[in-house]
VOPAGU-2260 file (C-alpha; in pm, 1 decimal, decimal comma):
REM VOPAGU-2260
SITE   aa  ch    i         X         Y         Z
SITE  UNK   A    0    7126,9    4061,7    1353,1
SITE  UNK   A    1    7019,6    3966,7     964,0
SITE  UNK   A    2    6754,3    4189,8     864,7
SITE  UNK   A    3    6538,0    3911,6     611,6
SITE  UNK   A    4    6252,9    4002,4     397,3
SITE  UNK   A    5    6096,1    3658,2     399,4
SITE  UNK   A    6    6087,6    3286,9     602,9
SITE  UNK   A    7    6294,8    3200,1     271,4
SITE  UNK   A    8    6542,4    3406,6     357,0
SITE  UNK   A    9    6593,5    3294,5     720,9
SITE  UNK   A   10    6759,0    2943,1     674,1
SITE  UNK   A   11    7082,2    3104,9     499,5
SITE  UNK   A   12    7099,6    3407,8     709,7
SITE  UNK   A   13    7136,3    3192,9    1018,2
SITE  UNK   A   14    7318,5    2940,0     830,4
SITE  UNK   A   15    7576,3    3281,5     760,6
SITE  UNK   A   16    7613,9    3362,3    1133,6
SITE  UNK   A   17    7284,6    3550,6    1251,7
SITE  UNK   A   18    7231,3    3498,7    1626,0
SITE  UNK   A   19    6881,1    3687,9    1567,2
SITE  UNK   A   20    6640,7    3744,5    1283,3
SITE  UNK   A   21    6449,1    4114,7    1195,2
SITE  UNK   A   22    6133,2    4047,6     956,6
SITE  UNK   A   23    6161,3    4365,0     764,2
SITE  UNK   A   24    5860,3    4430,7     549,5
SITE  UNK   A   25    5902,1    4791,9     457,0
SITE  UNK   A   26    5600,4    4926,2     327,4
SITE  UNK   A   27    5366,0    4585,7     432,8
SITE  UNK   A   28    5060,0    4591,2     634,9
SITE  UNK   A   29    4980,5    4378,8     955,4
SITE  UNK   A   30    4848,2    4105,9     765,4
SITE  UNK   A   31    5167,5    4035,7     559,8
SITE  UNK   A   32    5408,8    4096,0     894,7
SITE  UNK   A   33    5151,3    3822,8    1046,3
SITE  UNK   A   34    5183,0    3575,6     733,0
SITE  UNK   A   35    5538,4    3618,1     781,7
SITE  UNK   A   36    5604,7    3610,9    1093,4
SITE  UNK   A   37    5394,4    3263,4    1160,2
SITE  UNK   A   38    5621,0    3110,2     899,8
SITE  UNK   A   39    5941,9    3198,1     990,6
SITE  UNK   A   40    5883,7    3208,8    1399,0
SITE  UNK   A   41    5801,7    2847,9    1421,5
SITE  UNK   A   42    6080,1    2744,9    1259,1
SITE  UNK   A   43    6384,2    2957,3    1355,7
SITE  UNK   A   44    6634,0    2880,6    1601,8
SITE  UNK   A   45    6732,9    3219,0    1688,5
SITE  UNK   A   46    6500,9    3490,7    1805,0
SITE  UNK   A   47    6285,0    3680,8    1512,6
SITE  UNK   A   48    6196,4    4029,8    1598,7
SITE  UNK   A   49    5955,6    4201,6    1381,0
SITE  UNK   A   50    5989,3    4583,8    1260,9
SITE  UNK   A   51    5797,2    4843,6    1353,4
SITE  UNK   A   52    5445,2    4591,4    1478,3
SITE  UNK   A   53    5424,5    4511,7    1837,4
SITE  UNK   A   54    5116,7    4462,2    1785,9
SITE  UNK   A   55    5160,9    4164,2    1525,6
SITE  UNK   A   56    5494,4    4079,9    1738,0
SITE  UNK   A   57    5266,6    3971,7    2032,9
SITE  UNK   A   58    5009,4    3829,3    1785,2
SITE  UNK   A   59    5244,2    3608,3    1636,6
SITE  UNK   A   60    5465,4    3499,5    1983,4
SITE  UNK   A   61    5772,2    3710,0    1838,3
SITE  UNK   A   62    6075,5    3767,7    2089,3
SITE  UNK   A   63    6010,2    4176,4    2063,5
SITE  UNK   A   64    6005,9    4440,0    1792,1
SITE  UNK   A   65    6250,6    4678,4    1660,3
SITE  UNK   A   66    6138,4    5040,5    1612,6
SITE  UNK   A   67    6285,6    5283,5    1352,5
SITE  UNK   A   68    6385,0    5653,7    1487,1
SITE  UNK   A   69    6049,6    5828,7    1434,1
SITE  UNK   A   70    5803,7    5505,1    1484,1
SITE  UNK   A   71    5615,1    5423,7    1842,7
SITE  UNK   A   72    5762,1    5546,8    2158,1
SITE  UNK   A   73    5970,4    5266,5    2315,2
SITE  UNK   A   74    5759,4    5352,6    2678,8
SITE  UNK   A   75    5427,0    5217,7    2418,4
SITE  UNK   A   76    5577,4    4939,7    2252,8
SITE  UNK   A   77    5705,3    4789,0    2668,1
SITE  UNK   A   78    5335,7    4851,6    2739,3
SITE  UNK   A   79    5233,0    4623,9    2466,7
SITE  UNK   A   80    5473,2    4383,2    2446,7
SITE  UNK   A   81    5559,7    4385,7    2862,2
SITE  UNK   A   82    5870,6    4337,2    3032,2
SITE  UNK   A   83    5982,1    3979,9    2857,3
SITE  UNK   A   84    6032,6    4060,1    2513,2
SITE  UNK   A   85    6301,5    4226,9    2342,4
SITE  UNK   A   86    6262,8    4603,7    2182,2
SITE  UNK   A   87    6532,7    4776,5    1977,2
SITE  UNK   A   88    6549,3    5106,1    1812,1
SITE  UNK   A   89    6715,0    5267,5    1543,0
SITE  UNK   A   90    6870,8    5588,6    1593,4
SITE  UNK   A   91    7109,7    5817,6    1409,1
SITE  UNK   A   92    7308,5    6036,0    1605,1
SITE  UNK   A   93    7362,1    6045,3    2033,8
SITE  UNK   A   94    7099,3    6259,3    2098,7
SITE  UNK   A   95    6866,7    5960,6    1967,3
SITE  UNK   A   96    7060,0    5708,7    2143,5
SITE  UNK   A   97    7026,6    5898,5    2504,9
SITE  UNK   A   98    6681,0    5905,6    2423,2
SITE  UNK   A   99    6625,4    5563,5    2359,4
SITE  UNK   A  100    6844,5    5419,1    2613,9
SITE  UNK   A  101    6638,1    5629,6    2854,7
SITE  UNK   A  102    6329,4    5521,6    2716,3
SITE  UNK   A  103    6417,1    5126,9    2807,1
SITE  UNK   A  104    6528,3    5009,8    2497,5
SITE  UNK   A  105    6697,5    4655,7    2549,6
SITE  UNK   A  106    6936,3    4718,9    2256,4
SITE  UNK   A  107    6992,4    5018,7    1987,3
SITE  UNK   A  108    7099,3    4988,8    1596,4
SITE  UNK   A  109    7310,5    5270,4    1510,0
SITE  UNK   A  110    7434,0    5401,0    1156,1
SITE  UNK   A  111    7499,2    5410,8     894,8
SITE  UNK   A  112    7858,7    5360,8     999,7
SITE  UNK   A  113    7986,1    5329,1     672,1
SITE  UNK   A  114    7844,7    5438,1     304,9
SITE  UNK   A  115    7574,1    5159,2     229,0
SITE  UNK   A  116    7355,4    5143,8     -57,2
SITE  UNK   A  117    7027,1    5070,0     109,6
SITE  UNK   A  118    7008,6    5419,3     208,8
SITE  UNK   A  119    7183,2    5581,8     -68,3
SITE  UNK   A  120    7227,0    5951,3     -38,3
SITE  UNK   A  121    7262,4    5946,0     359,6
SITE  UNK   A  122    7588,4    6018,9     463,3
SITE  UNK   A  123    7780,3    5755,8     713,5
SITE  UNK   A  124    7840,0    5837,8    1008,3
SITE  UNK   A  125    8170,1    5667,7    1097,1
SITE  UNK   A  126    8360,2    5473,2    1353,2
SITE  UNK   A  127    8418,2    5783,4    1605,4
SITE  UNK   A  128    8043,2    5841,4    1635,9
SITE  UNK   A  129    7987,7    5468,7    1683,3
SITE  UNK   A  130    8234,7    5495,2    1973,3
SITE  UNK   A  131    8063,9    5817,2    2100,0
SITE  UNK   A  132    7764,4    5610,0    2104,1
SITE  UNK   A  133    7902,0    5319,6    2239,5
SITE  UNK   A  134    8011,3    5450,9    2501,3
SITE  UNK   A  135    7729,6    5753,4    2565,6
SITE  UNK   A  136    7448,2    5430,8    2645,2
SITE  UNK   A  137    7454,8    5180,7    2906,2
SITE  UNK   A  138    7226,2    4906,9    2654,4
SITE  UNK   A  139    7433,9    4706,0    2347,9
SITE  UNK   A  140    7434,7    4924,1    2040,2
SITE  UNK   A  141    7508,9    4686,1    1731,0
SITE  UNK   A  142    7628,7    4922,2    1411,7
SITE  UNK   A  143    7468,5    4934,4    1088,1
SITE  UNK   A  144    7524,2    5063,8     708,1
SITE  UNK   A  145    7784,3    4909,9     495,9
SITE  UNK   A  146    7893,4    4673,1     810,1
SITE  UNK   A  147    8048,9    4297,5     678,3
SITE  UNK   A  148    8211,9    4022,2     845,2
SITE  UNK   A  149    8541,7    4217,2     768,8
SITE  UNK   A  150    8476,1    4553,0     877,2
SITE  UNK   A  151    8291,3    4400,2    1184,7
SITE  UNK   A  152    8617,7    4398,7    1369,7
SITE  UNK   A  153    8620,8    4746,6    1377,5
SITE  UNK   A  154    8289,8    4824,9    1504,1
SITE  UNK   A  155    8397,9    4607,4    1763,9
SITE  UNK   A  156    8686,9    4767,9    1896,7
SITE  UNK   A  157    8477,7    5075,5    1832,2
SITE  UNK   A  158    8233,2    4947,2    2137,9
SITE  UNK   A  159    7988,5    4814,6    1936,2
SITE  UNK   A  160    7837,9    4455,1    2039,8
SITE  UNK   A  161    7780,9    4348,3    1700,9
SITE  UNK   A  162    7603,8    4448,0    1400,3
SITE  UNK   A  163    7325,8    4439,4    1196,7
SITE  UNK   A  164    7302,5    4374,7     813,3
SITE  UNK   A  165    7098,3    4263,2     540,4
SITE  UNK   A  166    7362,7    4165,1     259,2
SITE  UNK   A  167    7593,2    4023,3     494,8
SITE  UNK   A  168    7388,4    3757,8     543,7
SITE  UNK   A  169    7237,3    3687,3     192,5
């Protein structure tokens, strides 16, 4: 999963190996998720989630969302967005991960595995707790944080079903 700023940035991270697309907009309001999204949605060939706005994911015909930790409760985003589209969730530790997995969440994005300097100052949280994780949730977890093409391999014999970046595929 690339996590791209822009429809720019969409071409090279499939081009790199992303079987789906997370408009990220950290910060942006609806209208700028919705500007976004009807660029890059129309011409994609992979499925583009959109973070944090079900509400603009449905406007827009997005496959799902993908909710941070603390955002919407999974249980409000399925009520939105209905049984067909995808919904993901960040979480940080098992506890989260139980939760979410309980909650209905298709997939979960756990991390950071390894030291990453998008969230500088948070500490990783390893391979071990990936495979606690892993193996804690019944849904795909795909690992985050400092994750390349190289140290992919070992999220994956960790249990992980792939992961999620946003240099990786720059």
């Amino acid at each position: 999963m690339a996590l791209v700023d822009s429809a720019n940035a969409a071409p090279t991270a499939v081009a790199r190996g992303a079987t789906i697309l997370q408009l990220r907009l950290p910060g942006a309001g609806g209208r700028a998720y919705e500007k976004e999204g009807r660029a890059v949605i129309p011409t994609a060939i992979v499925p583009v989630l959109l973070s944090s706005r079900a509400d603009v994911a449905l406007a827009v015909g997005a496959a799902g969302v993908h909710l941070p930790e603390s955002d919407l409760p999974v249980a409000d985003a399925r009520r939105l967005l209905g049984r067909e589209r995808l919904i993901g969730r960040s979480v940080h530790s098992r506890e989260a991960a139980l939760a979410a997995a309980a909650e209905g969440a298709d997939y979960l994005v756990f991390g950071p595995v390894f030291e990453t300097p998008s969230h500088a100052g948070r500490p990783a949280v390893g391979l071990e707790a990936l495979r606690d994780v892993c193996r804690a949730v019944s849904v795909p977890v795909l690992a985050i944080g400092g994750v390349d093409f190289d140290r992919a391999e070992e999220c994956h014999r960790a249990g992980a079903s792939g992961f999620a970046g946003i240099s990786a595929f720059r």
